[in-house]
KEGULO-928400 format. One line per field, with one value per atom (N, C-alpha, C): residue number from 1; residue in three letters; x, y, z. Coordinates in Angstrom, 1 decimal, padded with zeros to 4 digits, m for minus. Layout:
! KEGULO-928400
num = c(NUM  ...)
residuo = c(ALA  ...)
c1 = c(X  ...)
c2 = c(Y  ...)
c3 = c(Z  ...)
This chain:
! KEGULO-928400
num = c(1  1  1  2  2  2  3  3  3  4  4  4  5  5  5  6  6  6  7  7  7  8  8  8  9  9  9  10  10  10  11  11  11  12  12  12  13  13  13  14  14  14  15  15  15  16  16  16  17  17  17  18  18  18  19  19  19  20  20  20  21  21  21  22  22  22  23  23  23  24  24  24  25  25  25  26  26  26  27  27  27  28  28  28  29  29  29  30  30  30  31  31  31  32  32  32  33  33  33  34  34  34  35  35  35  36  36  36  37  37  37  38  38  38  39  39  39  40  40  40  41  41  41  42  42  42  43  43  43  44  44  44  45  45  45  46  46  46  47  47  47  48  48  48  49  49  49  50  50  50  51  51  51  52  52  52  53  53  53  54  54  54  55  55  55  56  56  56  57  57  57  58  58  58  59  59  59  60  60  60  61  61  61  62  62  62  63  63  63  64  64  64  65  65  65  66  66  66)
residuo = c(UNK  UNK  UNK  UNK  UNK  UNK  UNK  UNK  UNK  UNK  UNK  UNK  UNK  UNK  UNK  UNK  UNK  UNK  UNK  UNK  UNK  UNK  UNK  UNK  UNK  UNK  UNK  UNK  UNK  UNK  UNK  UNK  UNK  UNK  UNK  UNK  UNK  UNK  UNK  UNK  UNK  UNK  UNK  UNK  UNK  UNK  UNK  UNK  UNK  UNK  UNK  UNK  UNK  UNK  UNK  UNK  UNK  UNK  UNK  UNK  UNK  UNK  UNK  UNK  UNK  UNK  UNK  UNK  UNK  UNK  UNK  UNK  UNK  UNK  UNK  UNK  UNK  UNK  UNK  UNK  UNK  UNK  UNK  UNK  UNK  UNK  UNK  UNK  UNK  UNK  UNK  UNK  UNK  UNK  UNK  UNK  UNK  UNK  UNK  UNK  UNK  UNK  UNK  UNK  UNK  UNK  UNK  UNK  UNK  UNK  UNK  UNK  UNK  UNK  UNK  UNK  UNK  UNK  UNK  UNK  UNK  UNK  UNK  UNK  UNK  UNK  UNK  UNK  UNK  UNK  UNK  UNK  UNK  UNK  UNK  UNK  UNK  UNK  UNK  UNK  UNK  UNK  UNK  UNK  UNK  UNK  UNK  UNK  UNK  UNK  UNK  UNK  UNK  UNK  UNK  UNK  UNK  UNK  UNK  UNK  UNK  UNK  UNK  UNK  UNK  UNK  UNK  UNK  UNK  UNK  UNK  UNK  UNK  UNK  UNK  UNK  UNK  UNK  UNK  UNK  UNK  UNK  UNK  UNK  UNK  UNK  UNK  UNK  UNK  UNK  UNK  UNK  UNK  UNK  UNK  UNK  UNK  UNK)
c1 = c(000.8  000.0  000.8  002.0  002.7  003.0  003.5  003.4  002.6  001.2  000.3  000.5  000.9  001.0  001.9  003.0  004.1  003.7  003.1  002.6  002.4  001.0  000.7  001.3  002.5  003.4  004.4  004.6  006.1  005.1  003.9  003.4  003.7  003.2  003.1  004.4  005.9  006.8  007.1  007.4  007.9  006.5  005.6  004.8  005.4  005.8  005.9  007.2  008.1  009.2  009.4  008.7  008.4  008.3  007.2  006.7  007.8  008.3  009.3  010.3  010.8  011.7  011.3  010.0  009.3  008.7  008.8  008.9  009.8  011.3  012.6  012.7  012.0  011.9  013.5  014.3  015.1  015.2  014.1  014.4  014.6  014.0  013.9  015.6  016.6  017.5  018.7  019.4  020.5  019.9  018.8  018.0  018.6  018.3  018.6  017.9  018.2  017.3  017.4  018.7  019.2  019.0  018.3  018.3  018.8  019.6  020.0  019.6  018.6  018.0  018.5  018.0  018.3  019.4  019.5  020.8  019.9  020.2  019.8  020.4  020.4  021.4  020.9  020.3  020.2  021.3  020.8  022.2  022.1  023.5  023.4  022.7  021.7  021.5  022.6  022.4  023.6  023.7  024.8  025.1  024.1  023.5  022.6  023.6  023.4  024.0  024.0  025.2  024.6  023.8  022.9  021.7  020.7  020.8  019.6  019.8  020.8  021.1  020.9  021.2  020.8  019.2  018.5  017.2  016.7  016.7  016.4  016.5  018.0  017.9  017.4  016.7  016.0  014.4  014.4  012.5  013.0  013.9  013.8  013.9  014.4  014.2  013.2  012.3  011.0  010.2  010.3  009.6  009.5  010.7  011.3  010.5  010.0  009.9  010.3  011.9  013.2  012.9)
c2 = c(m001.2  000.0  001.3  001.6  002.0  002.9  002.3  002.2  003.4  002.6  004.0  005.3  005.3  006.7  007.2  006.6  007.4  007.7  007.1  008.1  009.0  009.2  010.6  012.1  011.6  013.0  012.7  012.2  011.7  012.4  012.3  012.4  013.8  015.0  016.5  016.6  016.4  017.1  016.4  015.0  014.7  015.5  015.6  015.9  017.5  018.1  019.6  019.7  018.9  018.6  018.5  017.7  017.2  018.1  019.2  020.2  021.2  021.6  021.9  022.4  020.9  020.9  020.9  020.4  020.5  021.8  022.9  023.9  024.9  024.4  024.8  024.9  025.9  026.0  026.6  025.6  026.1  027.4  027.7  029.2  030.3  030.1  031.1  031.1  030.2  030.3  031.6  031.8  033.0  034.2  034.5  035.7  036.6  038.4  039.2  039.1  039.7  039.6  041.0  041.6  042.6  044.0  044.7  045.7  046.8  047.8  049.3  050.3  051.2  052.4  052.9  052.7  053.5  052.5  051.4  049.9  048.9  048.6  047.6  046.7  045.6  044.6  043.2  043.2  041.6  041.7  040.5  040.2  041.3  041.5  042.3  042.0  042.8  042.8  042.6  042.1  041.4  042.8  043.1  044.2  044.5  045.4  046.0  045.7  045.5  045.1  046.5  046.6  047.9  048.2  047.6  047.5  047.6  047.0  047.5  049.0  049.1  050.8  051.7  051.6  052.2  052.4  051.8  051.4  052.4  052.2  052.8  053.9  054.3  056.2  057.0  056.1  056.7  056.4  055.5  055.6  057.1  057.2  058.1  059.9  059.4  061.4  061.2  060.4  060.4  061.3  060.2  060.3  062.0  062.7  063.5  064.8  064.3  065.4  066.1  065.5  066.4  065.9)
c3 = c(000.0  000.0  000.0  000.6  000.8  m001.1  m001.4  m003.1  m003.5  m003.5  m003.9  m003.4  m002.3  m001.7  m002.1  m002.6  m003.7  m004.8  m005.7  m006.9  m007.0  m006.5  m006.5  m006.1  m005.3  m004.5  m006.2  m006.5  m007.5  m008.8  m009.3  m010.8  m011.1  m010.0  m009.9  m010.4  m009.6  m010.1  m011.4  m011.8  m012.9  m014.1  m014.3  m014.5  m015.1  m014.1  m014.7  m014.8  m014.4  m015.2  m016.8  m017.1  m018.6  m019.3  m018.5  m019.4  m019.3  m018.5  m018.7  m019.5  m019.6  m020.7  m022.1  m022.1  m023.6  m023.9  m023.1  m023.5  m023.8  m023.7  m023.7  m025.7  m026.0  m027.6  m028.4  m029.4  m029.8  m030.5  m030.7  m031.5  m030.3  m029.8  m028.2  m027.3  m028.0  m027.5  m028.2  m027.2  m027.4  m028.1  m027.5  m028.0  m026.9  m027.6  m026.7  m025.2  m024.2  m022.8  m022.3  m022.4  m021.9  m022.6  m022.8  m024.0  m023.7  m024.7  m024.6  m025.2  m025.0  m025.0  m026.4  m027.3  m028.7  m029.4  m029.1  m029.8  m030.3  m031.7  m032.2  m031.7  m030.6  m030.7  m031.6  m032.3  m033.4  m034.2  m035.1  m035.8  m037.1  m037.6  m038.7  m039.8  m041.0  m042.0  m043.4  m044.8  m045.0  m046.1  m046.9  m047.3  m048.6  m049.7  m050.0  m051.5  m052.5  m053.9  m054.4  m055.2  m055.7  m056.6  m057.2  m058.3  m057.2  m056.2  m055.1  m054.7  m054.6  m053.4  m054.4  m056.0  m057.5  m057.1  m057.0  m057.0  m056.2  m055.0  m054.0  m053.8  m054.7  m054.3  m055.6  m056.7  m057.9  m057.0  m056.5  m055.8  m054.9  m054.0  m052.9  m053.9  m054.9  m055.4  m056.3  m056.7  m057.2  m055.8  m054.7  m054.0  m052.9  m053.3  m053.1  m054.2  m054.9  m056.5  m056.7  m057.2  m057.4  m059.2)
């Protein structure tokens, strides 16, 4: 009898143990936590081609109505 009365104290923790760790989501790791007032800290953007950066500063003096 003895037995039974260990189950149920033992289910709770392993129980929210499990969840736990099954909540431990890989993307969610080595994210920022710490933030600085006016600082991007993510990862860098990768460099801008220059056919793109062409592009973009003929939309910006359209957009300009120069």
């Amino acid at each position: 009898m003895s037995e039974m009365r260990i189950w149920p104290s033992l289910a709770l923790p392993v129980l929210l143990l499990g969840l736990g760790l099954a909540a431990c989501d890989e993307a969610e790791q080595n994210r920022v936590l710490l933030y600085e007032k006016g600082t991007y800290l993510g990862p860098k953007d990768p460099p801008l081609s220059q056919q793109t950066e062409d592009d973009l500063r003929g939309r910006a003096i359209l957009q300009a109505g120069s």
